[in-house]
PDB file of the backbone (N, CA, C, O) and the ligand in Angstrom, with CONECT records:
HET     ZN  A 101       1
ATOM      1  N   UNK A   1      -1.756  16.488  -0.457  1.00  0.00           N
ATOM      2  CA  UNK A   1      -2.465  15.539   0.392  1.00  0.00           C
ATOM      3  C   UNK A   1      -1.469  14.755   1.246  1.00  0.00           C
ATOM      4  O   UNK A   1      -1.393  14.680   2.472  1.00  0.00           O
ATOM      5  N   UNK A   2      -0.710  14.179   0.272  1.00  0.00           N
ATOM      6  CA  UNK A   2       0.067  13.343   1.551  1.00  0.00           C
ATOM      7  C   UNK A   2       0.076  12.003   2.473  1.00  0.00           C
ATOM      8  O   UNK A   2       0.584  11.814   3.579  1.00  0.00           O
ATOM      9  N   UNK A   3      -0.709  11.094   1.575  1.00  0.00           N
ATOM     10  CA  UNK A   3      -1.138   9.902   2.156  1.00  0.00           C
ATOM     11  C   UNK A   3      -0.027   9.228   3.157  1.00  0.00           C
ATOM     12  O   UNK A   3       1.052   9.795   2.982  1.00  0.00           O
ATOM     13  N   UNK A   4       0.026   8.526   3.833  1.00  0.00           N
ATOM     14  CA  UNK A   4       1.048   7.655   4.701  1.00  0.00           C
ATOM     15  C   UNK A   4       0.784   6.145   4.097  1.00  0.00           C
ATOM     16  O   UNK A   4      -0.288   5.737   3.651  1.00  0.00           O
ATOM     17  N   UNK A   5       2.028   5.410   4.191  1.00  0.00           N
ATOM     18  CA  UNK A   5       1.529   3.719   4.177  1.00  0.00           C
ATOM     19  C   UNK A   5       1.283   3.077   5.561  1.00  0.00           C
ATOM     20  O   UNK A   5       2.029   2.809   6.502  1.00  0.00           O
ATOM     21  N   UNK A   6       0.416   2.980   5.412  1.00  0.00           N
ATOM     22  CA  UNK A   6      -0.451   2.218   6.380  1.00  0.00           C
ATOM     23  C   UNK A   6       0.543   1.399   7.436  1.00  0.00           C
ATOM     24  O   UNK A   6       1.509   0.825   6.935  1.00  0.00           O
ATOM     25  N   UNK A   7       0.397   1.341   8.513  1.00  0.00           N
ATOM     26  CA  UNK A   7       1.307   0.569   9.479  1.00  0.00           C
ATOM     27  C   UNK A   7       0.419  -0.857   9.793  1.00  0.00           C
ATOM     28  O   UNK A   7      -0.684  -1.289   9.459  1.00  0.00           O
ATOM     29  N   UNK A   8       1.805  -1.433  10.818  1.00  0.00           N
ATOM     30  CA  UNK A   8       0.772  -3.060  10.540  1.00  0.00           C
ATOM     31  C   UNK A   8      -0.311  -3.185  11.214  1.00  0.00           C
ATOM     32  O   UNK A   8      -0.841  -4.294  11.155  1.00  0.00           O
ATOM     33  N   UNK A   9      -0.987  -2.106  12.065  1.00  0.00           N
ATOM     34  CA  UNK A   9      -2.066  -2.634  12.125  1.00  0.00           C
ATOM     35  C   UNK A   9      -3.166  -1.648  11.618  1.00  0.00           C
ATOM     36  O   UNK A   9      -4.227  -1.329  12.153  1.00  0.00           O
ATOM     37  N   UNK A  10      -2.539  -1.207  10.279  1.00  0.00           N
ATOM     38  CA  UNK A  10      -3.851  -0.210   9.710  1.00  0.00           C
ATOM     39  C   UNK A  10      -4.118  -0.282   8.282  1.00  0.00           C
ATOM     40  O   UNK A  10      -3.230  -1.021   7.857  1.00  0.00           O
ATOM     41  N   UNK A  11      -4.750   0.027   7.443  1.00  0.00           N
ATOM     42  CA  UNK A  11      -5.093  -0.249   6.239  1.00  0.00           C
ATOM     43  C   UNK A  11      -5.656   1.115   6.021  1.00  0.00           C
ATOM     44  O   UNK A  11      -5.933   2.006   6.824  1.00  0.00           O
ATOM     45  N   UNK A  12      -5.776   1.025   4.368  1.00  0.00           N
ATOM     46  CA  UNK A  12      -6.276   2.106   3.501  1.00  0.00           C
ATOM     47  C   UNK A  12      -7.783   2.022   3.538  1.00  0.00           C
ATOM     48  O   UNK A  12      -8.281   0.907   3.383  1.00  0.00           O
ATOM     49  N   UNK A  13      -8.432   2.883   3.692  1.00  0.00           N
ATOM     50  CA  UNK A  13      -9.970   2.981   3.595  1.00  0.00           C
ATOM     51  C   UNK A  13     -10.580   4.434   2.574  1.00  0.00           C
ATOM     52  O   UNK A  13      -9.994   5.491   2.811  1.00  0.00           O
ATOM     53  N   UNK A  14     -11.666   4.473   1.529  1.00  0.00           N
ATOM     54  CA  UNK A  14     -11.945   5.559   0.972  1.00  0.00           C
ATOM     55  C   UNK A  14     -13.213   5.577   1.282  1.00  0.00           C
ATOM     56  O   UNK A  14     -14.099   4.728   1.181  1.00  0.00           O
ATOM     57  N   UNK A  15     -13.190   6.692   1.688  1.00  0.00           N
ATOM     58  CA  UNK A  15     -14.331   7.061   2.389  1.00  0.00           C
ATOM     59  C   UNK A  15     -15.579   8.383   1.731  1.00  0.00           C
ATOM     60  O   UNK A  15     -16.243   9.349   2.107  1.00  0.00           O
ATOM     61  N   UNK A  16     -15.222   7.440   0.358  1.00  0.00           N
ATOM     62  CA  UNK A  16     -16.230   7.740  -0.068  1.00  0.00           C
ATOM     63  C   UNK A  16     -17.133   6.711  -0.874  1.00  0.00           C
ATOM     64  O   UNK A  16     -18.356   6.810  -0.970  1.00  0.00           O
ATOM     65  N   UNK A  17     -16.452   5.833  -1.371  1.00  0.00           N
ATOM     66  CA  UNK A  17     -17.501   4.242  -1.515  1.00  0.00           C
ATOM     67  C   UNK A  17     -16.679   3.081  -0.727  1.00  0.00           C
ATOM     68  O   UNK A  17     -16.533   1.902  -1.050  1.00  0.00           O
ATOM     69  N   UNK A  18     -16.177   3.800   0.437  1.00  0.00           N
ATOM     70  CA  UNK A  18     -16.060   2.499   1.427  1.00  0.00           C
ATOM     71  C   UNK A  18     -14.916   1.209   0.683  1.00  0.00           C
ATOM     72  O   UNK A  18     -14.925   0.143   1.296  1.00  0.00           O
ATOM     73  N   UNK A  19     -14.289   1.258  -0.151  1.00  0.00           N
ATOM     74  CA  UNK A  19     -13.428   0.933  -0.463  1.00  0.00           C
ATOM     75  C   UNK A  19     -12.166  -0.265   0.159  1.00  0.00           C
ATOM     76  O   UNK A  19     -11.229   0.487   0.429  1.00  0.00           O
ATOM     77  N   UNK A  20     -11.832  -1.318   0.411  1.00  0.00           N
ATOM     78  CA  UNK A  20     -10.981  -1.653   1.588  1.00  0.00           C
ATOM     79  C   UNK A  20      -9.601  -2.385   0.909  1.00  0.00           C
ATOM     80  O   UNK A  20      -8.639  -2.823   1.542  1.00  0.00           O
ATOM     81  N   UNK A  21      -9.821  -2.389  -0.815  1.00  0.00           N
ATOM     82  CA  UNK A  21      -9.209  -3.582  -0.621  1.00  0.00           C
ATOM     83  C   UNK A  21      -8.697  -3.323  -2.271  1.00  0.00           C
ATOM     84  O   UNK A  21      -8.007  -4.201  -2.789  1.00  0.00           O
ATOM     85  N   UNK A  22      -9.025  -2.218  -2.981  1.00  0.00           N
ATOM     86  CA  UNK A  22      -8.360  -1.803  -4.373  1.00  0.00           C
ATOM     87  C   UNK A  22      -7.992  -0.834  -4.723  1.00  0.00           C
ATOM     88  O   UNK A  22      -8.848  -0.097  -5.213  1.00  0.00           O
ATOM     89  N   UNK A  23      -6.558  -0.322  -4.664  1.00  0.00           N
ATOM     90  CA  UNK A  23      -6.405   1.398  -4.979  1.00  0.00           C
ATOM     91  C   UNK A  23      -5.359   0.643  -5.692  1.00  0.00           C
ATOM     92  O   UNK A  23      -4.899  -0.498  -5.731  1.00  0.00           O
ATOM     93  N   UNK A  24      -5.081   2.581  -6.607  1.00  0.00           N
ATOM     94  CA  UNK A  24      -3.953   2.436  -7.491  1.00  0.00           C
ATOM     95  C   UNK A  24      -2.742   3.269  -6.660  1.00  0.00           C
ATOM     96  O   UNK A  24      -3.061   4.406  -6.311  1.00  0.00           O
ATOM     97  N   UNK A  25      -1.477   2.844  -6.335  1.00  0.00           N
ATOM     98  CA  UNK A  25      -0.746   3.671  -5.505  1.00  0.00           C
ATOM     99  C   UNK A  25       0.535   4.006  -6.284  1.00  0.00           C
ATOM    100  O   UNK A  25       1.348   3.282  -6.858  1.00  0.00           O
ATOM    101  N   UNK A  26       0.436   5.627  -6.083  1.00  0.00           N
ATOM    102  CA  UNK A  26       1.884   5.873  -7.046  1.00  0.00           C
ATOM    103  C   UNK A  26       2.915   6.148  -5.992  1.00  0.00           C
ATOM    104  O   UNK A  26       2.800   7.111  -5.233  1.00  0.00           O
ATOM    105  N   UNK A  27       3.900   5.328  -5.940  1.00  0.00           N
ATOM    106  CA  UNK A  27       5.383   5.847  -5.193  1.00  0.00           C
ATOM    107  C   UNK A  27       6.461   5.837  -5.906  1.00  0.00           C
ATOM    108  O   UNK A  27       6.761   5.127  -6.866  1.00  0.00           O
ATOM    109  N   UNK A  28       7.117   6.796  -5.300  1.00  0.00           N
ATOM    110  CA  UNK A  28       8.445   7.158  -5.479  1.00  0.00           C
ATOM    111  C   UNK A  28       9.613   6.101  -4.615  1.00  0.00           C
ATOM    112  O   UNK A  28       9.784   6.226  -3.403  1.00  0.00           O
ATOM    113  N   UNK A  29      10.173   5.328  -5.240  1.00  0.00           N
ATOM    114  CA  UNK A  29      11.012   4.544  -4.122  1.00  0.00           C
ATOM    115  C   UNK A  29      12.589   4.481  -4.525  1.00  0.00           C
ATOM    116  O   UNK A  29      13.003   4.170  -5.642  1.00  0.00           O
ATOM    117  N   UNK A  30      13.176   4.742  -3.703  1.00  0.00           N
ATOM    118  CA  UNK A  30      14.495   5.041  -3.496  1.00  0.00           C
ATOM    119  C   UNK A  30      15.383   3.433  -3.111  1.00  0.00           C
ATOM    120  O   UNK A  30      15.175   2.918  -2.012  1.00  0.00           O
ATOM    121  N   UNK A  31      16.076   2.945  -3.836  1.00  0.00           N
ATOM    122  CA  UNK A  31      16.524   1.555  -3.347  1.00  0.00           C
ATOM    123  C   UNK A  31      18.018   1.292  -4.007  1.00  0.00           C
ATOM    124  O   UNK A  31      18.422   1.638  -5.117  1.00  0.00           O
ATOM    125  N   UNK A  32      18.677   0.599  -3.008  1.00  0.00           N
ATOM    126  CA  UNK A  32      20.322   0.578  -3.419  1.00  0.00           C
ATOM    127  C   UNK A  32      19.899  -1.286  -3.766  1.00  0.00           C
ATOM    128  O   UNK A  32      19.525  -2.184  -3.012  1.00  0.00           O
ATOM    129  N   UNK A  33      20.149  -1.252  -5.065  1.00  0.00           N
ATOM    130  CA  UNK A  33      19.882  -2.767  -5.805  1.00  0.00           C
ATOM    131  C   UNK A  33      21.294  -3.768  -5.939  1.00  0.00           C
ATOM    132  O   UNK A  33      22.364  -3.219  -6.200  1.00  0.00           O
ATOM    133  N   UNK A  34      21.245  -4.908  -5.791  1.00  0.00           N
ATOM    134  CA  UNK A  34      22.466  -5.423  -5.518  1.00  0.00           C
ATOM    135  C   UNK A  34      22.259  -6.653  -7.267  1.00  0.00           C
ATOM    136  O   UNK A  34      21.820  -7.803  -7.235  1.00  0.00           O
ATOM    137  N   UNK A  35      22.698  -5.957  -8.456  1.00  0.00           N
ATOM    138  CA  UNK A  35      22.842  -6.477  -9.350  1.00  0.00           C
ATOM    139  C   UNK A  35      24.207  -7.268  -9.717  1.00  0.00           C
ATOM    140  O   UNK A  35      25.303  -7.094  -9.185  1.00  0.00           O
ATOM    141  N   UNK A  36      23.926  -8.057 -10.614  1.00  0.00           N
ATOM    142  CA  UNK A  36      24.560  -9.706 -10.373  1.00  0.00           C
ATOM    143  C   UNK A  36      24.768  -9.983 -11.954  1.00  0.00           C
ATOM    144  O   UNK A  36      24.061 -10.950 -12.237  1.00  0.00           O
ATOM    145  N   UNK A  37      25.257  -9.652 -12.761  1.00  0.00           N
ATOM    146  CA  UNK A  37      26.057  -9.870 -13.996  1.00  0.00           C
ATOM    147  C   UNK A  37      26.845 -11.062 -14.305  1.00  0.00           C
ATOM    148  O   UNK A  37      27.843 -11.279 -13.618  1.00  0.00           O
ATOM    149  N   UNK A  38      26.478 -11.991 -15.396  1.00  0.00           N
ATOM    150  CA  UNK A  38      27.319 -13.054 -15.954  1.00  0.00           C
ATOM    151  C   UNK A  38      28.753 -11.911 -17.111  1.00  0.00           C
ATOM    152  O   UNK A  38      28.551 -10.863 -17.725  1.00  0.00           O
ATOM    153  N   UNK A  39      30.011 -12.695 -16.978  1.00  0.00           N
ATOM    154  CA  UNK A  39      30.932 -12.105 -17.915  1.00  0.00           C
ATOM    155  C   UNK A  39      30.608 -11.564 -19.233  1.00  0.00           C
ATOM    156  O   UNK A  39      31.393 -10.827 -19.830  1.00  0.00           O
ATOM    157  N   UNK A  40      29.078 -12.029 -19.864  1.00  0.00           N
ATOM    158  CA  UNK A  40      28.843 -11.398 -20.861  1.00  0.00           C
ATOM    159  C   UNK A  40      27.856 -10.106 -20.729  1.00  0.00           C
ATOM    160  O   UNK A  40      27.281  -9.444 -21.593  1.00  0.00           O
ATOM    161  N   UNK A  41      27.880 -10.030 -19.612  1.00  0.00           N
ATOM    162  CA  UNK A  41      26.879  -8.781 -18.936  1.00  0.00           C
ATOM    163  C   UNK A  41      25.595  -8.476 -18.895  1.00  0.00           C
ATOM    164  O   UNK A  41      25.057  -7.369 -18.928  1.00  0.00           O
ATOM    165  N   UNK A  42      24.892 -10.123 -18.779  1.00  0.00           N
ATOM    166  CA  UNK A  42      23.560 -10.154 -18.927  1.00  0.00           C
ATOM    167  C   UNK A  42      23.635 -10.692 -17.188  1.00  0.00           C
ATOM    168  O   UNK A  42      24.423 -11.304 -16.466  1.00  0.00           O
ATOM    169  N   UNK A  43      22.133  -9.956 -17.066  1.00  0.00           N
ATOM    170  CA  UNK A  43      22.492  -9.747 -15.467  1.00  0.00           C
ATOM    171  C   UNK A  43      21.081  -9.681 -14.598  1.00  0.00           C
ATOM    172  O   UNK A  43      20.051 -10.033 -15.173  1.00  0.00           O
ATOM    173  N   UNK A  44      21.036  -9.356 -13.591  1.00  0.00           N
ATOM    174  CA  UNK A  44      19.733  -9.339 -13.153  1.00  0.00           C
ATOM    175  C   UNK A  44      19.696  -8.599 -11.792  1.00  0.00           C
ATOM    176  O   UNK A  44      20.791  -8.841 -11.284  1.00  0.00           O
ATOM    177  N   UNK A  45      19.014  -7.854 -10.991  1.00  0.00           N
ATOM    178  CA  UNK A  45      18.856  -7.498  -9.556  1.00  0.00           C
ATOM    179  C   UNK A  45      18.894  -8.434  -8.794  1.00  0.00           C
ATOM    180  O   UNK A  45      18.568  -9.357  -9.541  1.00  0.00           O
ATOM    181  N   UNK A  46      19.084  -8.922  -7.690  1.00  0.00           N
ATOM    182  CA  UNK A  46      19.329  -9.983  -7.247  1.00  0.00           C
ATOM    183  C   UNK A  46      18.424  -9.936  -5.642  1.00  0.00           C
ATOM    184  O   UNK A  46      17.709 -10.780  -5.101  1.00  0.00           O
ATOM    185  N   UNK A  47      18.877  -8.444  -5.195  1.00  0.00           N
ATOM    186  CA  UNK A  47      18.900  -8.170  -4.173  1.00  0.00           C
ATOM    187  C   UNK A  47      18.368  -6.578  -3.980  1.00  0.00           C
ATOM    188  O   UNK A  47      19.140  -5.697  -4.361  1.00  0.00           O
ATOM    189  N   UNK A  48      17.171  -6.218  -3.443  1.00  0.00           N
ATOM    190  CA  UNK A  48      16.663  -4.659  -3.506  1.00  0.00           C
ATOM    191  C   UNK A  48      16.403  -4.220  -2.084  1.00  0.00           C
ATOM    192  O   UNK A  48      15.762  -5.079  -1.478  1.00  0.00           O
ATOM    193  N   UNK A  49      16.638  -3.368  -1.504  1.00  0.00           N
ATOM    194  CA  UNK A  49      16.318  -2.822  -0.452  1.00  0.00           C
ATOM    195  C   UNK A  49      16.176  -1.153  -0.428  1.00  0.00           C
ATOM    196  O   UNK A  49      17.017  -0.311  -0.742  1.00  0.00           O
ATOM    197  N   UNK A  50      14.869  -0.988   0.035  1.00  0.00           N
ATOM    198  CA  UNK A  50      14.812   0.173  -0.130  1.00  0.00           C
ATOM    199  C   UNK A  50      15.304   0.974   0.968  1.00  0.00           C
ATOM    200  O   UNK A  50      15.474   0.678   2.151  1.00  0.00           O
ATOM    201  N   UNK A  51      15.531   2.233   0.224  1.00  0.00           N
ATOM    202  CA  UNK A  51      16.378   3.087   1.742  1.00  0.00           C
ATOM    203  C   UNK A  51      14.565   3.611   1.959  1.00  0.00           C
ATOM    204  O   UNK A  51      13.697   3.208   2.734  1.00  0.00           O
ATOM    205  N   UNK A  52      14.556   4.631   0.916  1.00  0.00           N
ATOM    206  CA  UNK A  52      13.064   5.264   1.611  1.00  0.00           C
ATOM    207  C   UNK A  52      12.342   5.452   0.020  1.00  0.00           C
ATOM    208  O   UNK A  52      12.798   5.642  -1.108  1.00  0.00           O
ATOM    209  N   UNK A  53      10.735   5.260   0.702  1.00  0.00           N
ATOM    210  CA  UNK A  53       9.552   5.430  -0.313  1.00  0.00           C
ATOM    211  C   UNK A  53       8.766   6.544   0.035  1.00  0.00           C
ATOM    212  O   UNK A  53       8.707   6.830   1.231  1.00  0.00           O
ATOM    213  N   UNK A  54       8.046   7.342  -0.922  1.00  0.00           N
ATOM    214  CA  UNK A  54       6.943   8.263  -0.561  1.00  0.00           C
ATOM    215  C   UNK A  54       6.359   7.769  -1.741  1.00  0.00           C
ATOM    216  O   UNK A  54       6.844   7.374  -2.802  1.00  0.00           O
ATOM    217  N   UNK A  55       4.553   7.941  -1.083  1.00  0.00           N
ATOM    218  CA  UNK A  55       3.516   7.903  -1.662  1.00  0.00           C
ATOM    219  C   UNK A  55       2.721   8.910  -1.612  1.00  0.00           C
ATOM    220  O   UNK A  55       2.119   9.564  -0.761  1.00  0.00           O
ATOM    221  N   UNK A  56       2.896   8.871  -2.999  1.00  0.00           N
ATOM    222  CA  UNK A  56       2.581  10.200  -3.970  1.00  0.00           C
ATOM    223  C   UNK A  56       1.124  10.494  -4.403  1.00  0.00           C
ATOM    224  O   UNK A  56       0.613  11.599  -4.590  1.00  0.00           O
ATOM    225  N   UNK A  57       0.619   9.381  -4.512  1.00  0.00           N
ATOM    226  CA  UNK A  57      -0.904   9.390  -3.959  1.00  0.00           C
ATOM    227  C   UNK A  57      -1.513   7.929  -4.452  1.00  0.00           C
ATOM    228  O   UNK A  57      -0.978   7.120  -5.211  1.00  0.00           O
ATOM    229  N   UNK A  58      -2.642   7.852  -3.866  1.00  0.00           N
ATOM    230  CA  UNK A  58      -3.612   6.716  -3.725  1.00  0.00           C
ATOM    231  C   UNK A  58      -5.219   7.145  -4.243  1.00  0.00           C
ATOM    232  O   UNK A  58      -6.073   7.941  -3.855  1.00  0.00           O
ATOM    233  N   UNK A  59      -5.118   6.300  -5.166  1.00  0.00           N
ATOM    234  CA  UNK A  59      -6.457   6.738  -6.445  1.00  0.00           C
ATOM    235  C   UNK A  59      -7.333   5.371  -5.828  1.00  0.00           C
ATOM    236  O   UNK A  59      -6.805   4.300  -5.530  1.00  0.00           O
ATOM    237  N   UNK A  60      -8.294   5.579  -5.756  1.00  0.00           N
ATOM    238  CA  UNK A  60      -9.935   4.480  -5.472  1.00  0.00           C
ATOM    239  C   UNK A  60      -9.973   3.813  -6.193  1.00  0.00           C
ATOM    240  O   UNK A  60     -10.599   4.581  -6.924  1.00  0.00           O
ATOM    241  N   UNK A  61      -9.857   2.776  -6.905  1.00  0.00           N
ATOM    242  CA  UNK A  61      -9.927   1.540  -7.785  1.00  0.00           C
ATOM    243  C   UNK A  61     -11.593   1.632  -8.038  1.00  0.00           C
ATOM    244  O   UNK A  61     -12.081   1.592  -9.168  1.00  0.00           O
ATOM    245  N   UNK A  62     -12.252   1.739  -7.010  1.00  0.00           N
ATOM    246  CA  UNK A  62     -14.100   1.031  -7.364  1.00  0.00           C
ATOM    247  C   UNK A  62     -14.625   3.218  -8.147  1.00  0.00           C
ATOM    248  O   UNK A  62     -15.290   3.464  -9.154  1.00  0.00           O
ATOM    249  N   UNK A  63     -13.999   4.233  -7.194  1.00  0.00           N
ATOM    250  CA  UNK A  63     -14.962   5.229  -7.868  1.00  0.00           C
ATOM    251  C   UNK A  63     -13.875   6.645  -8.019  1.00  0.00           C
ATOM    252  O   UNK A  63     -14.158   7.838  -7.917  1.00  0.00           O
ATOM    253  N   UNK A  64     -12.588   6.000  -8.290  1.00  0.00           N
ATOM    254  CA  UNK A  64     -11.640   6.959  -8.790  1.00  0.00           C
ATOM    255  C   UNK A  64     -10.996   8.344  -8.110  1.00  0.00           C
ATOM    256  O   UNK A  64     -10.112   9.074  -8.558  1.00  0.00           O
ATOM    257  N   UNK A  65     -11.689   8.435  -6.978  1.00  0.00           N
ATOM    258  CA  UNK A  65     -10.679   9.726  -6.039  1.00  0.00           C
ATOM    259  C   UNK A  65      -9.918   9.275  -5.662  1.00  0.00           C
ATOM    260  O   UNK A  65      -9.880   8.080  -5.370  1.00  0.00           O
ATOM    261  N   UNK A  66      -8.793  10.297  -5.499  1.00  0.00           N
ATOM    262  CA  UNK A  66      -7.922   9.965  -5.060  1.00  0.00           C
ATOM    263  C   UNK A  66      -7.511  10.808  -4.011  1.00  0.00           C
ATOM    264  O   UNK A  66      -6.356  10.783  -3.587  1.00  0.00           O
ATOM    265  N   UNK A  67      -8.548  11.696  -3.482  1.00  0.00           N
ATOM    266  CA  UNK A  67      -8.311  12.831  -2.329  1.00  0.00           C
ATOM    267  C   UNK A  67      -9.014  11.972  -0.997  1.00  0.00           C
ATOM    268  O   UNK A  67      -9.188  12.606   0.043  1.00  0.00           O
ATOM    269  N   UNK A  68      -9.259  11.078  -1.034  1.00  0.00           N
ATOM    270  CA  UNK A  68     -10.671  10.358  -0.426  1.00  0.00           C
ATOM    271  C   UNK A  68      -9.790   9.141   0.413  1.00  0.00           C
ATOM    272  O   UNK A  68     -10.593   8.314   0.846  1.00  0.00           O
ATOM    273  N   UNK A  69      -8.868   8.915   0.642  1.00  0.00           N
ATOM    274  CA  UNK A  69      -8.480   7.535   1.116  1.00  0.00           C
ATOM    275  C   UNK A  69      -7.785   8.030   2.653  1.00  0.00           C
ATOM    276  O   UNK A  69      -7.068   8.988   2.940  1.00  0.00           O
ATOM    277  N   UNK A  70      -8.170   7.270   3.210  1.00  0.00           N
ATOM    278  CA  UNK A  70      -7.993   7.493   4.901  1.00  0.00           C
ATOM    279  C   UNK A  70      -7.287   6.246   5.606  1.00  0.00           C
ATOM    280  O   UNK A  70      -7.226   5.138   5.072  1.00  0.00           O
ATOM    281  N   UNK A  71      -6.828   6.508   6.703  1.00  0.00           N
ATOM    282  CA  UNK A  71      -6.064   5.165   7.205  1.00  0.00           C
ATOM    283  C   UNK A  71      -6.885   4.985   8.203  1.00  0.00           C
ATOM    284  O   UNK A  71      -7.377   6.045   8.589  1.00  0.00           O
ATOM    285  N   UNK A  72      -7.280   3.908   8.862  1.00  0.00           N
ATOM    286  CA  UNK A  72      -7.918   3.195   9.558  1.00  0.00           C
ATOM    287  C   UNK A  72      -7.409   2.198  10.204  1.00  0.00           C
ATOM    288  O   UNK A  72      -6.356   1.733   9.768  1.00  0.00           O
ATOM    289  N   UNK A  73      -8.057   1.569  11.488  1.00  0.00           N
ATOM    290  CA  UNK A  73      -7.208  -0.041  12.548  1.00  0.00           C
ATOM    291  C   UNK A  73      -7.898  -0.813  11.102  1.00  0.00           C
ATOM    292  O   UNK A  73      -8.763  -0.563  10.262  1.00  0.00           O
ATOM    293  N   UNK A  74      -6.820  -2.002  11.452  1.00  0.00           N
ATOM    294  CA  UNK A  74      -7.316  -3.172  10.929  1.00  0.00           C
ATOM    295  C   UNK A  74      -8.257  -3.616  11.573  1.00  0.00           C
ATOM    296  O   UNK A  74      -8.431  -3.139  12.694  1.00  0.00           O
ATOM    297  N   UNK A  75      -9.033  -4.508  11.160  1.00  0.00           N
ATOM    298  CA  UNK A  75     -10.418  -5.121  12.326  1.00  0.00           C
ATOM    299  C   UNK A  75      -9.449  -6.242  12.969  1.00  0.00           C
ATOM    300  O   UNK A  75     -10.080  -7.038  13.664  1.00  0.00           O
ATOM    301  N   UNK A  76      -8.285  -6.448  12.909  1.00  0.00           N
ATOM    302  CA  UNK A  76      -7.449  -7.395  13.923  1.00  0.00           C
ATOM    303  C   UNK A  76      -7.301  -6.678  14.952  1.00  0.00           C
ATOM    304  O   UNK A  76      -7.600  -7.168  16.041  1.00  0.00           O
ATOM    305  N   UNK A  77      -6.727  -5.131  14.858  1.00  0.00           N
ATOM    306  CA  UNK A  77      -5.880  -4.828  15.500  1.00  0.00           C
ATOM    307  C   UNK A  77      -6.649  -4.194  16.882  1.00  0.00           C
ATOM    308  O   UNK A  77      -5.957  -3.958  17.873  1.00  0.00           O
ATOM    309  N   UNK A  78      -8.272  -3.902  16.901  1.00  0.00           N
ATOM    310  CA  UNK A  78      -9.116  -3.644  17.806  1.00  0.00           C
ATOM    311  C   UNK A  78     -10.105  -4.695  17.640  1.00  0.00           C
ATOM    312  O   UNK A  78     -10.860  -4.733  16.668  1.00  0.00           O
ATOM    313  N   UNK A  79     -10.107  -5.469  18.492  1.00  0.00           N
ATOM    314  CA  UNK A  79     -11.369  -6.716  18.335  1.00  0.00           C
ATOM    315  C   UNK A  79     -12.612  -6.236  18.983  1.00  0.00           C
ATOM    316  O   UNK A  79     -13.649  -6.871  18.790  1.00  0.00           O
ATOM    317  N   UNK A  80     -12.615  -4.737  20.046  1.00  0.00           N
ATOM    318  CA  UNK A  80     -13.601  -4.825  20.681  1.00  0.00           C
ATOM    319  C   UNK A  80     -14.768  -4.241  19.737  1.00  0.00           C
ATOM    320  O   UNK A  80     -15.876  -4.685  20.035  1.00  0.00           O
ATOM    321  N   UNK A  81     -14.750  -3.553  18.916  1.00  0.00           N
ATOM    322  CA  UNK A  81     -15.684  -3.490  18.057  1.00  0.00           C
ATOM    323  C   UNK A  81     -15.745  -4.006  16.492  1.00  0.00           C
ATOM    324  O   UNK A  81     -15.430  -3.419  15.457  1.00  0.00           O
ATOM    325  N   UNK A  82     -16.352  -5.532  16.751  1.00  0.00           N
ATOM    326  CA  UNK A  82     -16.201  -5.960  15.627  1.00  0.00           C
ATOM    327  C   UNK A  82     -17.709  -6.398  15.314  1.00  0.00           C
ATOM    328  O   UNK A  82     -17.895  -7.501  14.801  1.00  0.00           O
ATOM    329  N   UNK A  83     -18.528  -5.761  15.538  1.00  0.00           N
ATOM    330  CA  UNK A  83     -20.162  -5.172  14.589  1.00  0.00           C
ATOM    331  C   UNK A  83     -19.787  -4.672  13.236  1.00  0.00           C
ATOM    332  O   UNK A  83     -20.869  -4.219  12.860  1.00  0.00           O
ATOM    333  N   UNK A  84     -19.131  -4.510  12.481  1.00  0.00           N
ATOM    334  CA  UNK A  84     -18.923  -4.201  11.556  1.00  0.00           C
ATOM    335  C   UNK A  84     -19.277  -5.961   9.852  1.00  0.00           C
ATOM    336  O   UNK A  84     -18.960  -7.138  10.024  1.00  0.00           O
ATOM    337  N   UNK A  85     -19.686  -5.606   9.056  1.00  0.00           N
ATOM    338  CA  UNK A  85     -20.133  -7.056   8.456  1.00  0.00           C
ATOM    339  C   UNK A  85     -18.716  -7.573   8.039  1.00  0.00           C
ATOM    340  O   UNK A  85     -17.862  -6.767   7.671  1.00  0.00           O
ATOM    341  N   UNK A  86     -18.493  -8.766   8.090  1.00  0.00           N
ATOM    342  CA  UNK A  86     -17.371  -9.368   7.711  1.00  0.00           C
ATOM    343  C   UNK A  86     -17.670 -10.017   6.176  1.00  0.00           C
ATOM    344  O   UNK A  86     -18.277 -10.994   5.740  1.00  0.00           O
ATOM    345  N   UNK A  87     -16.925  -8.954   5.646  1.00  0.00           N
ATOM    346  CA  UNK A  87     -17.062  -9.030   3.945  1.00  0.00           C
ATOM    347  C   UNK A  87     -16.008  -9.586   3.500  1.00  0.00           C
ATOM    348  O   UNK A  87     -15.986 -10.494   2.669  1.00  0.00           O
ATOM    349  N   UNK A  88     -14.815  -8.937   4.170  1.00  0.00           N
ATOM    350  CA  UNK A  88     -13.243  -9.432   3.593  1.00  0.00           C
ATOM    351  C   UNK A  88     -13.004 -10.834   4.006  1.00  0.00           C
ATOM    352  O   UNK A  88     -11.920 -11.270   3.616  1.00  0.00           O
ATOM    353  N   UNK A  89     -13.793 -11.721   4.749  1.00  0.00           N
ATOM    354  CA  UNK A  89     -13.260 -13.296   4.820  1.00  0.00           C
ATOM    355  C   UNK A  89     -12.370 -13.639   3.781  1.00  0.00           C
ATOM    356  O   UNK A  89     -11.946 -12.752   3.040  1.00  0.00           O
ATOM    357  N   UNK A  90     -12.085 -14.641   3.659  1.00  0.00           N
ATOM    358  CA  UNK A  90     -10.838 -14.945   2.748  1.00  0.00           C
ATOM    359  C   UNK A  90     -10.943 -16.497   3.047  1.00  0.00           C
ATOM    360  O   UNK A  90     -10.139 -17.279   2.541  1.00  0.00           O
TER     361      UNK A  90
HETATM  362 ZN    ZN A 101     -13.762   4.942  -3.566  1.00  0.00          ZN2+
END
């Protein structure tokens, strides 16, 4: 399948119970960590940056597919059609 992460002006949608706002996402992420050790060698990450991530897939939180999730505009990112019900307020 092959999902993408969503860019900033798009989001995950499953399009099969309409979904906008709960998946489970498995990635693979690749990151050079900048860990930070006291002399007795108790220590911590301090600093993470990832070089690169793939997502390995995206499971439906409300009805469990995970073949089903589509990328979509944000409703910011096109205002001219905004007939759609405004559920996600916040
Ligand atoms: Zn779903």
């Amino acid at each position: 399948m092959g999902i993408a992460i969503p860019g900033d002006s798009e989001r995950w949608r499953c399009t099969g119970c309409g979904n906008l706002t709960r998946f489970d996402v498995t990635r693979t992420v690749r990151s050079r960590d900048y860990v930070h050790l006291d002399l007795s060698g108790d220590g911590d990450v301090e600093e993470r940056t990832v070089l690169s991530e793939t997502i390995e897939s995206v499971r439906c939180r409300w009805c469990g597919a995970t073949d089903s999730v589509e990328i979509i505009a944000r409703p910011d990112a096109d205002r001219g059609s905004s007939s759609e019900s405004a559920t996600g307020r916040s």
